[in-house]
KEKE-3310 file (N, C-alpha, C; in steps of 0.2 Angstrom, whole numbers, plus 5000, padded with zeros to 4 digits):
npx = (5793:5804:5823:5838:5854:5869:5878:5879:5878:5893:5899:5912:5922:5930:5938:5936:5937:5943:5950:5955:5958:5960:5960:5954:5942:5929:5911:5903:5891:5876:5867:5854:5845:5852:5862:5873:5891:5899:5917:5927:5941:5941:5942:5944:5942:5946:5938:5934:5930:5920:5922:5908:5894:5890:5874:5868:5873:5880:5893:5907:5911:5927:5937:5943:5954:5944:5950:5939:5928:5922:5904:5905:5902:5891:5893:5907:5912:5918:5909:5918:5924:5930:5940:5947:5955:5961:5956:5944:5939:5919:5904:5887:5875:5856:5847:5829:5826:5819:5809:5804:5788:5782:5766:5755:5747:5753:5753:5762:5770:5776:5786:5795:5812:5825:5843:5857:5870:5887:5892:5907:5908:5899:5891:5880:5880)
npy = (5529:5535:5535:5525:5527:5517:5523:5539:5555:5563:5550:5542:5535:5525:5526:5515:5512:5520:5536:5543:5527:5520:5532:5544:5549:5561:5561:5574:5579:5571:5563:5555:5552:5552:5544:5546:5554:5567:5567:5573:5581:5572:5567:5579:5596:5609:5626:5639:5654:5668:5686:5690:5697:5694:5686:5688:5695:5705:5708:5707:5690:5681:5681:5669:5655:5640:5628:5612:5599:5583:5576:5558:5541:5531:5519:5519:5520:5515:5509:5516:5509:5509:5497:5490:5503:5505:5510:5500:5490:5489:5481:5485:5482:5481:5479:5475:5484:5483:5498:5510:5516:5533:5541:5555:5560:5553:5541:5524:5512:5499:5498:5493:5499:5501:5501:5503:5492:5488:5474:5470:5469:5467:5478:5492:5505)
npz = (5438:5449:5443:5450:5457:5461:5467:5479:5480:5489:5493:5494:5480:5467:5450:5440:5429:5411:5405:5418:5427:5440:5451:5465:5472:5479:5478:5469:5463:5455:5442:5440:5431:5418:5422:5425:5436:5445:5449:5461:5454:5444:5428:5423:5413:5402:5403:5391:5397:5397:5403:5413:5421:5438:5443:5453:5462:5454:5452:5442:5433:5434:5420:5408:5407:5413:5423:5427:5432:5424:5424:5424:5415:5428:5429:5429:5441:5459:5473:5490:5505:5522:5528:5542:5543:5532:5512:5505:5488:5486:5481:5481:5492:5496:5508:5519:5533:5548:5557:5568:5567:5565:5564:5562:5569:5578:5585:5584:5572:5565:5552:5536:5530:5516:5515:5512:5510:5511:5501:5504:5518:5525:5533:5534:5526)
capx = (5797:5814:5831:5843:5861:5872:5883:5877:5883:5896:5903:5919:5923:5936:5937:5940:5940:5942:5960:5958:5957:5963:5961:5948:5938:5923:5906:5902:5886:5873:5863:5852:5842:5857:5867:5882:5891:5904:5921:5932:5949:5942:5939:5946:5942:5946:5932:5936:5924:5922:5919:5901:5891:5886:5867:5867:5877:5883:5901:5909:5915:5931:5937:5948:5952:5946:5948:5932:5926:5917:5904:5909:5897:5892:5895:5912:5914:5915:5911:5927:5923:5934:5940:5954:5959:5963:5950:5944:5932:5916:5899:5881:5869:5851:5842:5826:5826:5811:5811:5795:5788:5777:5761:5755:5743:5757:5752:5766:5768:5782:5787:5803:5815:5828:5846:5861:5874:5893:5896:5913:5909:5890:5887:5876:5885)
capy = (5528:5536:5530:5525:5521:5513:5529:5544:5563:5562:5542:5540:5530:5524:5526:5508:5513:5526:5540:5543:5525:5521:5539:5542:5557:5561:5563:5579:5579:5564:5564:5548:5551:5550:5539:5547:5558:5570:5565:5579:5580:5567:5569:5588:5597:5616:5628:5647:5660:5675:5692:5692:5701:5689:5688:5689:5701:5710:5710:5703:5684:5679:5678:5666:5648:5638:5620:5610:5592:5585:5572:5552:5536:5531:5511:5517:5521:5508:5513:5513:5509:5509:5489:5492:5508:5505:5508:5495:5494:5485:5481:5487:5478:5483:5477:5478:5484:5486:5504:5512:5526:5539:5545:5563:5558:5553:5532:5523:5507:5495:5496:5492:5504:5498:5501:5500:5487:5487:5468:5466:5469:5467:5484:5499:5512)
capz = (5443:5449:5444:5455:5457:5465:5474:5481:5483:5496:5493:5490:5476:5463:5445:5435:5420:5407:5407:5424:5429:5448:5455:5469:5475:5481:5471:5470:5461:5454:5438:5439:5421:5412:5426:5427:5443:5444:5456:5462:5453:5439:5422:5425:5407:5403:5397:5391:5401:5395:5408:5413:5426:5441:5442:5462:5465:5449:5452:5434:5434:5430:5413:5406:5407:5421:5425:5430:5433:5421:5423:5417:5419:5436:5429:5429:5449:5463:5481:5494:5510:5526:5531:5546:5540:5522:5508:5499:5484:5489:5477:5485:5491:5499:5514:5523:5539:5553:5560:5570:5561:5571:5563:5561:5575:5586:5585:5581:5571:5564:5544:5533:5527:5513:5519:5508:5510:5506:5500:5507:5525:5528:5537:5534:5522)
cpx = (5804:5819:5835:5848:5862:5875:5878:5881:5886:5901:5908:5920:5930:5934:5939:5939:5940:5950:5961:5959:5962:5962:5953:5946:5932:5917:5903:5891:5884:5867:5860:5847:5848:5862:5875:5883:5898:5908:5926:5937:5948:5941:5940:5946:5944:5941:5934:5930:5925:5917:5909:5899:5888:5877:5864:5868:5881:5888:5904:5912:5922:5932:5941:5948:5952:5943:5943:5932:5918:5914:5908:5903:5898:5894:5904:5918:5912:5914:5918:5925:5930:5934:5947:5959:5959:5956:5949:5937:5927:5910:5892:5878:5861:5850:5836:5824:5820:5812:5804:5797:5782:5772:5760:5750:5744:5757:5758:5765:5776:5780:5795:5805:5821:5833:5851:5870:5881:5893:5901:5912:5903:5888:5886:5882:5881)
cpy = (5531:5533:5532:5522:5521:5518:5535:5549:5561:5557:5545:5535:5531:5522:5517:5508:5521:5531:5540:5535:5523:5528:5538:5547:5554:5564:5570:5583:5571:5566:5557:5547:5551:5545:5541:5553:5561:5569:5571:5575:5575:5569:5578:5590:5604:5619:5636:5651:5667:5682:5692:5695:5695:5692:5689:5695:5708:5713:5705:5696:5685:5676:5675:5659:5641:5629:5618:5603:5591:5577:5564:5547:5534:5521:5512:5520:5514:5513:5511:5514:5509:5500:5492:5497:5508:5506:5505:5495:5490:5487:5484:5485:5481:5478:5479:5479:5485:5490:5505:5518:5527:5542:5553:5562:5556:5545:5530:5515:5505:5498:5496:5501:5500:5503:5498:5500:5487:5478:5465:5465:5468:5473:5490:5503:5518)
cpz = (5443:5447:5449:5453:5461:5473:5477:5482:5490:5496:5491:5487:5474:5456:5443:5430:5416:5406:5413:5430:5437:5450:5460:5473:5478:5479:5473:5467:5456:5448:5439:5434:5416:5415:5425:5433:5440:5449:5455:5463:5448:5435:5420:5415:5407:5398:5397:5392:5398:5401:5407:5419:5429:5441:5450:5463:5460:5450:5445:5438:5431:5424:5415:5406:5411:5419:5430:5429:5429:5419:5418:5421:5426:5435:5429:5437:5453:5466:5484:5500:5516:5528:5536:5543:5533:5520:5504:5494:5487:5482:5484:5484:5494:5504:5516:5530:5542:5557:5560:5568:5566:5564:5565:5570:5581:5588:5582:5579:5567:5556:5544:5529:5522:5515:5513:5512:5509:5509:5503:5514:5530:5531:5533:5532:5526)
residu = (UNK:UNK:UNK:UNK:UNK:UNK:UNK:UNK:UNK:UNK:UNK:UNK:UNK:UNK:UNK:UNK:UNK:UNK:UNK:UNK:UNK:UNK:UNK:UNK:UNK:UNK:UNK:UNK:UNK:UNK:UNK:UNK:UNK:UNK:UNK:UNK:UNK:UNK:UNK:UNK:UNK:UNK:UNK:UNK:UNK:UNK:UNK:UNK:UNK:UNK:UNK:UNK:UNK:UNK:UNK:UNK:UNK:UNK:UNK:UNK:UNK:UNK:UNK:UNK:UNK:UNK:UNK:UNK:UNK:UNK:UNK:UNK:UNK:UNK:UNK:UNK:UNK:UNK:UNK:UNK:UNK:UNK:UNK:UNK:UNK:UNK:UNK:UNK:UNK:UNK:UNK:UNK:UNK:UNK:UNK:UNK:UNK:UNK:UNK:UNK:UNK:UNK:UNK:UNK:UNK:UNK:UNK:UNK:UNK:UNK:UNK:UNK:UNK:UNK:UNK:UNK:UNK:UNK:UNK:UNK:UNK:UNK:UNK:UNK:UNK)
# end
């Protein structure tokens, strides 16, 4: 069976713990067999590149030394939702909702979809 978390590529969250604690981006990428994500602008580390030849286009990369984002656990992001303007952090919950689905054949018939929840507000993220 798949894992899953809580966020998704795209959310916007808030670090609560760790060096960058309080800061707040937007997830850039999502590993869910190790459970951690990467947030633009958190966890920023420098790695030194050295001249290579791209492999698309064969024009050389940039040497030297370039700041990048570098995964941190996904237990240590909340989600942040919009409540009247402001953002506030909120837990996730799921629901099941009843949506009609369409067959290859064009007959359509009722089934559930699960539907995920911000806590503080009750509406569809």
């Amino acid at each position: 069976m798949a894992k899953t978390l809580h966020v998704k590529k795209g959310d916007r969250v808030k670090v609560i713990a760790g060096k960058d604690k309080g800061a707040t981006g937007e997830i850039i990428s999502v590993d869910p067999e190790a459970g951690r994500v990467v947030v633009q602008g958190v966890n920023l580390v420098k790695k030194h590149r050295r001249e290579q030849p791209n492999p698309q286009t064969r024009q050389p990369l940039k040497a030297g030394i370039i700041t990048t984002e570098a995964p941190i656990d996904a237990s240590n992001v909340q989600l942040l939702v919009k409540v009247d303007g402001k953002e506030v952090v909120t837990r996730v919950g799921y629901e099941r909702r009843e949506v009609t689905k369409r067959r290859s054949d064009g007959s359509e018939y009722t089934g559930t979809r699960s539907v995920r929840i911000a806590r503080k507000t009750g509406k569809e993220i």
